[in-house]
N, C-alpha and C positions, 0 to 999 in steps of 0.2 A: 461221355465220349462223343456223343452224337453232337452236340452244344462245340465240340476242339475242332472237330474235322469238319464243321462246316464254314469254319472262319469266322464266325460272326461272335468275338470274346466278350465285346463289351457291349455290343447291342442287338438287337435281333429280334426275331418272336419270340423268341424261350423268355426274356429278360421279365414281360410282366407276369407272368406264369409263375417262374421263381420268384418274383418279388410275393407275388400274394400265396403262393405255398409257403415260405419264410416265414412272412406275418403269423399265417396261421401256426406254424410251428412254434414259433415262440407266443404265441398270446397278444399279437401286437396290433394294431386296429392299420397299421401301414410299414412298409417293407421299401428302403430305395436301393437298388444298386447300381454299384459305381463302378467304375476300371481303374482305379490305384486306389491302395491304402494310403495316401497320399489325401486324395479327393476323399475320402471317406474319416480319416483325423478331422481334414477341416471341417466337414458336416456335424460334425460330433464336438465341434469347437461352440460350433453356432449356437444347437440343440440347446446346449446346457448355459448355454451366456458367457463363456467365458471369452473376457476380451483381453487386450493392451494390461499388464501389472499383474494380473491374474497367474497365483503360481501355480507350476504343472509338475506333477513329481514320475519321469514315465522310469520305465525298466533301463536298465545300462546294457544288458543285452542285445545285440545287432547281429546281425547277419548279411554279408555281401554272399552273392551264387556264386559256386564256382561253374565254370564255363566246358562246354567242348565242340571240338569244332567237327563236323561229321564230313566225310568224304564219300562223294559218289565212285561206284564202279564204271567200268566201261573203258577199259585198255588204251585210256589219254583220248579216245578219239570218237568216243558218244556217251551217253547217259546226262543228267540230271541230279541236280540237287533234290529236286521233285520227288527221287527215288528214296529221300531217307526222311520221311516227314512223318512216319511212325516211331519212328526212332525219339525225333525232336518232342513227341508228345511222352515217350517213355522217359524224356530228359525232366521234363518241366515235372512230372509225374514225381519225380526222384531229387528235387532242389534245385536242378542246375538249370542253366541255359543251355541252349541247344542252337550253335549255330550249323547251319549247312549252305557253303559257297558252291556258287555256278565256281569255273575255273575255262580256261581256253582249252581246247579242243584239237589233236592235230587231224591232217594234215597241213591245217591255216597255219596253226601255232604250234612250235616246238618247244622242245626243251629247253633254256629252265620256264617257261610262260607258263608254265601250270603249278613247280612250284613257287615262282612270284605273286600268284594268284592266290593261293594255300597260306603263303605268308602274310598277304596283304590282310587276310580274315581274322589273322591273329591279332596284328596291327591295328585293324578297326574295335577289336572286342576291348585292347587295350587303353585304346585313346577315348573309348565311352564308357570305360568299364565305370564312372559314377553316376552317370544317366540311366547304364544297365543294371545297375547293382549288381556287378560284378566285380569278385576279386582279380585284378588281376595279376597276381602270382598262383592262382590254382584254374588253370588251363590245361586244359588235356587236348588230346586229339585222335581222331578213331576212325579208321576207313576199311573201303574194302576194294582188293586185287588193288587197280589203279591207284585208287584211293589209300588205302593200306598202305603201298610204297610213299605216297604225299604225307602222312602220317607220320610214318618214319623218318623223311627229311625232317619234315617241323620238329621232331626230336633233337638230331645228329647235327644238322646244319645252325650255324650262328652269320651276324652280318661280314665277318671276313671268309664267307664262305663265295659272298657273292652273289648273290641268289635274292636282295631284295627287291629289285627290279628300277627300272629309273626313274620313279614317282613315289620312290619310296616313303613314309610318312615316320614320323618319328615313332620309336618306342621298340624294342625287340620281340620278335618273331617266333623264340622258340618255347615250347610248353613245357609242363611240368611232369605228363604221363601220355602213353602210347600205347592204342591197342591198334595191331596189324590183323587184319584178316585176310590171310593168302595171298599179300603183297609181294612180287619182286623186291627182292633186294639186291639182286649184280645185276645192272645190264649188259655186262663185258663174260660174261657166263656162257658159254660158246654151247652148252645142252640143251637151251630153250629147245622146244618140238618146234616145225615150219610155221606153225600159225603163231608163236608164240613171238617167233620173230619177225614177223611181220609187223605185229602190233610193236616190238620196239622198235623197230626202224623207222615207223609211222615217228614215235615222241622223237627220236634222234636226226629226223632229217633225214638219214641215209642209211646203210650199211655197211659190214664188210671193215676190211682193215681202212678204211678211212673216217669214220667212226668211232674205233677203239678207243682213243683216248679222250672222247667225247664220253662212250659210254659207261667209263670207269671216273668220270668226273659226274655222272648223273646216278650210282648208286649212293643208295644210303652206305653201305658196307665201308664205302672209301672214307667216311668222314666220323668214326664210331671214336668217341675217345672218354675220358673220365670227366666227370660233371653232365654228363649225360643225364635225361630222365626215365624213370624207370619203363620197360616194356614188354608186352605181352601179347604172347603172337599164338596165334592158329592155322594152322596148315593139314589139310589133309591129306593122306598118305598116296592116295591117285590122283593126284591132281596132274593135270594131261601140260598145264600152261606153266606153272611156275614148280620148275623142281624143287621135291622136297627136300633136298641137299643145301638147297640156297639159304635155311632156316639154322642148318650146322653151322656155317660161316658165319650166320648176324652174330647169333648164338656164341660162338671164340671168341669174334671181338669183340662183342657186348664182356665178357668173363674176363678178358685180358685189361678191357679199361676199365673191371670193377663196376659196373653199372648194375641193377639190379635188373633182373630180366627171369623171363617165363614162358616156352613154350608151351603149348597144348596142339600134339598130333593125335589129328582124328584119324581114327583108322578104317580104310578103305571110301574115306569121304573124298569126293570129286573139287573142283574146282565151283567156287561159289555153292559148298553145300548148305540144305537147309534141313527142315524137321528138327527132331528132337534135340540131333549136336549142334544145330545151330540154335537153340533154348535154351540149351545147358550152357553154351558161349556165351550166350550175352547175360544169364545170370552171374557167371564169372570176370564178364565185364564190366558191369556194373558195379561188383564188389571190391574189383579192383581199381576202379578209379574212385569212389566210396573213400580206398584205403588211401589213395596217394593223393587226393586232393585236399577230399573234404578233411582228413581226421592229417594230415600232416604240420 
């Protein structure tokens, strides 16, 4: 762990240390390491002589990663990707890749720029998904509050939605599974609490009845329909910012369009809870993208 979180993957000071613990572990008088299996076939090419004509009989077994894309908190208008880089180490831990995007910010940028931004990460995972080793048709996506609602577009939303921005690059946008964590889903939801609206007025530009049909064109809720990917959400039952009522509504129309869907209310848990429900959440996260990616 110490060797992940210091960045240094493929070189560093650890590198001869492991190489000569290695050695010693297998019996070996020298130990190289390398940064792909890639670089390491070929070493192992040379090693033994084998050149040009030379037959090779390897395993038919392959594996591409499946991917996800992680989303910061921060009510459209602060945080960092920076915030989910334990996460991305839990990823790599578990097979996948792990990506986490910056996104625009308001009051600079409004809505849709964050999720064009959201989109564009899909887009990129898919247009290197052979560089990455990455499949890409098992893509997921998984945020929190701000994030979480970003999450749920990449779900709901496709390119006649509109929303890929005007640099758009080729390849579609939307994933294969979704986990929300105490994400907005209506922004035209008139019980957000005072601060709660503020942070949407910030992503919508404004407020108030001129707004409205901005704001009902920026929930995920408006765009829920069958072919959908499956979604799993968590909300706790005091949460002060995003009512927990707005989890009933995804919840119908996720059920009306036949989508597979899951919530989990934590009860008496605040808005961005942690400790033990949020342990037990991401072991349920896990298993559940596990089940709709990897094994689909």
């Amino acid at each position: 762990m110490a060797t992940l979180e210091s960045g240094w993957l493929s070189t560093g000071p650890r590198v001869a240390a492991f190489e000569q613990a290695f050695a010693d572990y297998v019996g070996a008088r020298y130990a190289l390491a390398v940064n792909s299996c890639t670089a390491a076939l070929h070493l192992s090419l040379i090693a033994t002589g084998i050149g040009p004509g030379d037959e090779v009989i390897t395993t038919p077994l392959t594996f591409c990663a499946t991917a996800n894309v992680v989303l910061h908190a921060g009510a459209w208008r602060e945080g960092s990707k920076d915030e989910n880089r334990r996460l991305l180490f839990d990823l790599a831990r578990r097979g996948s890749v792990g990506v986490s995007p910056d996104y625009r910010l308001c009051p600079q940028s409004v809505f849709p720029a964050q999720v064009e931004d959201a989109k564009a990460a899909v887009r990129f995972l898919r247009a290197n998904a052979a560089s990455l080793k990455v499949d890409p048709e098992r893509i997921g996506a998984m945020g929190f509050s701000a994030g979480g609602y970003l999450a749920l577009m990449l779900g709901v939303t496709g390119p006649a939605d509109g929303f890929e921005g005007d640099k758009a690059s080729p390849g579609a946008s939307r994933v294969q599974a979704v986990v929300d964590f105490f994400g907005p889903t209506d922004l035209a939801d008139g019980k957000f609490s005072a601060t709660a609206k503020e942070f949407v007025s910030c992503y919508l530009g404004g407020s108030g009845d001129g707004v409205k049909e901005l704001a009902s064109r920026a929930s995920p809720v408006s765009y829920v329909g069958s072919g959908d990917p499956a979604v799993l959400v968590f909300q706790g039952t005091r949460d002060a910012l995003v009512p927990p009522a707005q989890v009933f509504a995804l919840m119908e129309k996720l059920t009306s369009a036949g989508v597979s869907r899951r919530v989990e209310f934590i009860l008496g848990a605040e808005h961005g809870f942690q400790g033990p429900e949020y342990d037990r959440a991401m072991k349920e996260t896990w298993e559940f993208l596990d089940g709709r990616l990897k094994n689909r």
